[in-house]
N, C-alpha and C positions, 0 to 999 in steps of 0.2 A: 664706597664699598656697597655692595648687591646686601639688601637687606629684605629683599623676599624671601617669606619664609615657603622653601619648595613643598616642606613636609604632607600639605594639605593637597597637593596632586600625587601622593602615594598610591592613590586608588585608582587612577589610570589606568595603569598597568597592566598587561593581561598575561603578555610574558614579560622575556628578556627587557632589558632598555634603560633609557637615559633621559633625563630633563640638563640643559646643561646653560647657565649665564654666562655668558664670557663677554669682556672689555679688553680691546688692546687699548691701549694709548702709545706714541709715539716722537719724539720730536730730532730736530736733524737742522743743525744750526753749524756753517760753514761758512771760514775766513780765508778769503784767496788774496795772497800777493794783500793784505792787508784791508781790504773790499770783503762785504759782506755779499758773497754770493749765493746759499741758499739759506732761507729760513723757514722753515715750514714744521706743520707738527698736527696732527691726525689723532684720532679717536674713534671708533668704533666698537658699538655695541648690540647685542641682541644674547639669541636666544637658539635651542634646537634642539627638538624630540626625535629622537631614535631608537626605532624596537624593532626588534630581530626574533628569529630560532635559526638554528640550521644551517646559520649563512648568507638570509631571506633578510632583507633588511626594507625598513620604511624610515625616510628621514624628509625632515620639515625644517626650514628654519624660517624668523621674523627676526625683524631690528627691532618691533614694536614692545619693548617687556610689560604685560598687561596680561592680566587673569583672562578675560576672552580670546587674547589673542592665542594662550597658552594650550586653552582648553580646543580652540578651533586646529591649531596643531596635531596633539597627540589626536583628534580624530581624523584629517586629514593623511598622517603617518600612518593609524591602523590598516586605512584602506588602501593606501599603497601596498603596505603588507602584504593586506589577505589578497590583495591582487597577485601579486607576486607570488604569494605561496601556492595561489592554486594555481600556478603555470606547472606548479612541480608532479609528479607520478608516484614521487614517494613520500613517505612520512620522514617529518625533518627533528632530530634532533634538539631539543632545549638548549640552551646557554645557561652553563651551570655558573654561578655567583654565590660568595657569601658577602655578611654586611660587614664593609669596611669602612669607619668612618674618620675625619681628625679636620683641623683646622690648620692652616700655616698662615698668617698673614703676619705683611710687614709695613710698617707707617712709617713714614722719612721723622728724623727726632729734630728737625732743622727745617727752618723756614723755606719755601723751595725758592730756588735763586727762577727768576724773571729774565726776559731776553737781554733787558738792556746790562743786568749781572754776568751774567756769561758772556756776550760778549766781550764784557772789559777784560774777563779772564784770558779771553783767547787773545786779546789785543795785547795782553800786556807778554804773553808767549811771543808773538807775531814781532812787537818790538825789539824782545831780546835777541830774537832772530835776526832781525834786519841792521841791526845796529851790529852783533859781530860777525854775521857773514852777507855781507850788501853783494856780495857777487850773485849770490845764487837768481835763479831766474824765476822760479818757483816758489814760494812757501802756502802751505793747506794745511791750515788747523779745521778739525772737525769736531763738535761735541755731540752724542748719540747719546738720548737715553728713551728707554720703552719700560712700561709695564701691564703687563698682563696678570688679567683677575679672570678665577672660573669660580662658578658654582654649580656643584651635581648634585641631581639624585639620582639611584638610581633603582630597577625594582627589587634589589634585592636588600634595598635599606641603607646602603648607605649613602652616605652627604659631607661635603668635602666642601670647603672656602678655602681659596689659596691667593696668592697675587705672585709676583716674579719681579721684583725690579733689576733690570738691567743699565747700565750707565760703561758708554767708551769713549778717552780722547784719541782721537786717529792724529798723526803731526807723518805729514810729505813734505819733504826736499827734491827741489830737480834743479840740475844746472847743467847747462850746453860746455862744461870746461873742456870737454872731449872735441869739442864739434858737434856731436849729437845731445840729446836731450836725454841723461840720466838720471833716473830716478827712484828711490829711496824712502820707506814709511814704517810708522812704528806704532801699535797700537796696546794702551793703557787701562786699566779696568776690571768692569766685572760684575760681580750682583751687588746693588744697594743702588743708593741714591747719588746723583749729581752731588746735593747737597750737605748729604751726610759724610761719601766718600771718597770723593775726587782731590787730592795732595794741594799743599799747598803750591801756588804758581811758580816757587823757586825747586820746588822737587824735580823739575823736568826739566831746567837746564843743563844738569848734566846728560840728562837721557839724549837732550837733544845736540850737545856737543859731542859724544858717542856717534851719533846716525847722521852729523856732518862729517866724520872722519871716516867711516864706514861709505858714505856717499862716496868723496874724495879718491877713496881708493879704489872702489867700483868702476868710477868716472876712467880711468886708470888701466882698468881691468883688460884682462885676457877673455878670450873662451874656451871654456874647456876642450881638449882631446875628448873627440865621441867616440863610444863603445863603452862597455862593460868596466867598472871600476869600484875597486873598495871606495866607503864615502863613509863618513859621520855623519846622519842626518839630528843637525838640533831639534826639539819639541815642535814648533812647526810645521816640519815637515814629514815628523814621524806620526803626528797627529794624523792630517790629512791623510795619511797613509791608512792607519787604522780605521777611519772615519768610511773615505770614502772607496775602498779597495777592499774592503776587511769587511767593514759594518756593514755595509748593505746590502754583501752576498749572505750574511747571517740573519736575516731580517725576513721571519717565516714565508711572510705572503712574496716575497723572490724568489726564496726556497721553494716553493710549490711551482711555479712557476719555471722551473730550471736552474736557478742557481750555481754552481758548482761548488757552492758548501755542501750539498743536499745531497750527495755520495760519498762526504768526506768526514761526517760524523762520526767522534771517538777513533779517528784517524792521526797519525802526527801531519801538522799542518806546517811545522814553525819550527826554529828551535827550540830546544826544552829550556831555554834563558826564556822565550817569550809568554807572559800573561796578561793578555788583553780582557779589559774589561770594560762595559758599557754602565756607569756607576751612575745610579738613584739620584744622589742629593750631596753625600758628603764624604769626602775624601782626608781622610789623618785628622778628623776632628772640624776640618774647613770645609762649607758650601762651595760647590764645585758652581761655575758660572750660570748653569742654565739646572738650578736644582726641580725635579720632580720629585714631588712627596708621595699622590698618588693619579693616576692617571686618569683622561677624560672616559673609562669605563669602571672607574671607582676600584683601581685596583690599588693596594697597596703595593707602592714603587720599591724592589729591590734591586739590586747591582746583579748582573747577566755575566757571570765569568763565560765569555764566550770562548778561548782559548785560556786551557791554564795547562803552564809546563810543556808546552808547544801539540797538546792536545787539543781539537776542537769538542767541545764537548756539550753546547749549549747554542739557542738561537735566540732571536727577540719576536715576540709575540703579541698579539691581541687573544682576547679570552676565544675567539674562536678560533685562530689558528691553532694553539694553546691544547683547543678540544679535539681537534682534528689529529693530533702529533702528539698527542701523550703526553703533553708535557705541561710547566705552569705557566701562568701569564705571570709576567713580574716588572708591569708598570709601565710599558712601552707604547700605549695606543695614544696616542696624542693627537690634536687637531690645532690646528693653525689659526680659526675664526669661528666665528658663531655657525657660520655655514657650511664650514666644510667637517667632512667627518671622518672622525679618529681615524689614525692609520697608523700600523708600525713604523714610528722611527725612536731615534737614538735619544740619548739624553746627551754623558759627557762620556765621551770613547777615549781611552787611553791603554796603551801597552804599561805595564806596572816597572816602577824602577829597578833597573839592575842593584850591581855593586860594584862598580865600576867608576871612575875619576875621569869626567870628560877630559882631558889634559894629557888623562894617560891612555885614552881611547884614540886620540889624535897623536898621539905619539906614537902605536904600536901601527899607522899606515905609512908605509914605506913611499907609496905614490898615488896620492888618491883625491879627494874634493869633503870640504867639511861644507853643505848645505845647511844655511840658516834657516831662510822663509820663501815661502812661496807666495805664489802670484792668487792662481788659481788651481783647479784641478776636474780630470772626470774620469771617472773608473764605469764598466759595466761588469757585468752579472759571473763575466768569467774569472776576476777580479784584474781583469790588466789595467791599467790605468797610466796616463798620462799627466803632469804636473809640473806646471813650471817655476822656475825659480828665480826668485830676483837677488836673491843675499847668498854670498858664499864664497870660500879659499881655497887655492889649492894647498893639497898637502903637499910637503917635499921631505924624505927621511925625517919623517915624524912633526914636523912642523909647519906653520902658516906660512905660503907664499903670498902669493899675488892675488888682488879680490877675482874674481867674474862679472864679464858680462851677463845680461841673461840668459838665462838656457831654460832648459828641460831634462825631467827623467822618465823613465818610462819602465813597464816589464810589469810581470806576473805577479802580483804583492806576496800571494803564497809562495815563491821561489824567494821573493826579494825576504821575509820572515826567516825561510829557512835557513839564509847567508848571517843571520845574522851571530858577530861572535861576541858583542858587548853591548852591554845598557846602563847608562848614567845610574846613578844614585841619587839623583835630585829629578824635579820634575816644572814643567811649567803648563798650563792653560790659557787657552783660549776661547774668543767664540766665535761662531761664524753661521752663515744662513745654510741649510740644506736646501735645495730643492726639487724635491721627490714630490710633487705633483702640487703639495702646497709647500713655500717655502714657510719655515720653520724656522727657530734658534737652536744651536745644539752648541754644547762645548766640547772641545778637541785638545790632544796636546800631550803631553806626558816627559819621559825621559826623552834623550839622546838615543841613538842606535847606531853599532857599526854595523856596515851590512856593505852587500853588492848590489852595483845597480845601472841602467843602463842611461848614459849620458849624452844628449844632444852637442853637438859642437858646431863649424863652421869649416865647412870643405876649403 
């Protein structure tokens, strides 16, 4: 943990700004076919001053964390600055801040497990594997964990320590039982430690005799009828929705930029069943996967009802977009590494749960497709987006036929919102990377949704 005390570079300062320490660490330990095929695990750390008015920004960073290296910074940053500001013709605005301060940190309570420990974990999956289903062609165990520590100052006083641990097991299947190469994954996890809270090794043989039988019938699978069709999309897939069709046309510095959230404020977007939120830290009392307390501009992090009641009525902010739009910053400026600097994005984006019985969501589609999970996805500015799918059923009068091949959906998210005529009552999370200029962690996910939507097939 960072035990420089920032407080004694308060006096920096001239205006706006930031002192800020950050550490990632990372590791990525992968069993293929029962072979250790990656092992690897990174660390990175430094440091970076940034001060601003108006918009006008001066940023510096070092790996070196060192009092001279500190102080040869914030003067290197001012004169970027004042370079920068006198290119301008008018007087710039201040960056208005008050002082927000608090601490979050977390320490594993558990010895931290070493390569040659985890691997037995994953071996001893790997065998359970291999021994009841020896056909398959494929099996990829993966173990993922990262954590991230910041520390700010910033000039308006305040000072924040935080850390973020994150830990996931990824578990793929693939087998050629078709002829071709099918394949199949499931991922487990969340915030804390490997150590502390990864289940024991027998918790995930059912998970994974589930995502062989899922595989099997995939293996099996049709493709859908293309065009337009009622669908139950599960968490997965309505996450991604929300994330990356949703969230980023609401994400101020897009909005200014053209967006088409940015004519539709205080507009109906959605159904009035829909209330999307982009939430802080904690969800029904639970740390949501990727929680912010407060952000790399010392803001204290609240939840952004960006759509409530199918109203858009809110966007995501840095304290200068914020100033520009009338509106408040609530904890969305984040940065990715010691070098790169804050930028709005998401934390955990989710549509809030219906009242509804996936069971009886899926029953009320006469003919339609229930999508699990997806592959990938990529949405632009207008929100259309594209998103493929590898898990999914068809529906037949209310019920689960046949699995799917892979496909795709596609279409307008603000249209696909507005179809929508049900939402679970339960909810799931994820996590996943953005990558909006730096890639980032963000969590995703939420209820089920019936909706309409446009489906790829096979002429």
């Amino acid at each position: 943990m960072f035990e420089l005390d920032l407080m004694k570079y308060s006096t920096f300062f001239n205006e706006y700004g930031e002192l800020r320490l950050h550490r990632n660490q990372m590791m990525y330990l992968n069993l293929l076919n029962g072979d250790v095929d990656t092992n690897s695990s990174n660390s990175s750390e430094g440091f970076s001053v940034r001060l601003g008015r108006g918009g006008i920004w001066g940023f510096s960073s070092a790996a070196e964390i060192t009092d001279a290296q500190i102080k040869k910074a914030f003067q290197a940053t001012e004169d970027k600055y004042k370079w920068l500001s006198g290119k301008q013709n008018k007087a710039l605005a201040p960056i208005s801040a008050i002082k927000e301060s608090g601490n979050w940190l977390y320490l594993p309570e558990n010895t931290a497990w070493g390569t040659n420990r985890k691997l037995a974990y994953l071996r001893e999956l790997d065998i359970y594997i291999l021994k009841k289903y020896p056909e398959l062609n494929m099996r990829s165990l993966t173990l993922i964990s990262s954590d991230v520590e910041k520390k700010v100052l910033t000039a308006a006083g305040s000072e924040f320590h935080l850390n973020r641990p994150l830990y996931n097991l990824v578990i793929s299947l693939t087998t050629n039982k078709s002829g071709d190469p099918t394949s199949l994954y499931d991922v487990f996890g969340g915030f804390g430690f490997i150590e502390d809270d990864l289940q024991p090794v027998e918790t995930y043989f059912e998970k994974i005799d589930e995502l062989y039988e899922h595989l099997m019938r995939k293996s099996e699978g049709v493709y859908p009828q293309p065009g337009m069709h009622d669908v139950v999309m599960d968490a997965d897939l309505a996450g991604i929705l929300s994330h990356e069709a949703i969230g980023h046309t609401t994400e101020a510095d897009l909005v200014m930029k053209g967006s088409v959230a940015g004519d539709l404020l205080g507009e109906k977007v959605a159904s009035e069943q829909v209330t999307l939120v982009d939430i802080a830290h904690t969800y029904e009392g639970k740390l949501c996967p990727v929680p912010v307390f407060m952000d790399d501009e010392g803001v204290l992090a609240e939840d952004v009802v960006i759509i409530k009641d199918g109203i858009l009525q809110d966007f995501m902010h840095d304290r200068a977009s914020a100033q520009k739009m009338n509106m408040l910053p609530k904890g969305n400026a984040r940065a990715h590494s010691y070098f790169d600097e804050p930028l709005i994005r998401m934390r955990n984006t989710m549509i809030m749960p219906g009242n509804s019985k996936l069971e009886d969501m899926i029953a009320g589609v006469d003919d339609g497709y229930y999508l699990i999970k997806s592959s990938n996805g990529q949405a632009d500015t207008t929100s259309e987006f594209m998103f493929g799918v590898v898990q999914g059923y068809e529906i037949k009068q209310g019920k689960l036929g046949k699995a799917l091949k892979d496909t795709t959906i596609s279409g307008v998210a603000f249209d696909v919102l507005k179809s929508v005529t049900a939402i679970s009552d339960d909810y799931k999370f994820n996590t996943g990377t953005c990558g909006k200029k730096q890639n980032i962690l963000v969590g995703m996910g939420g209820p089920a949704v019936r909706c309409r939507v446009n489906i790829g097939g096979k002429a």
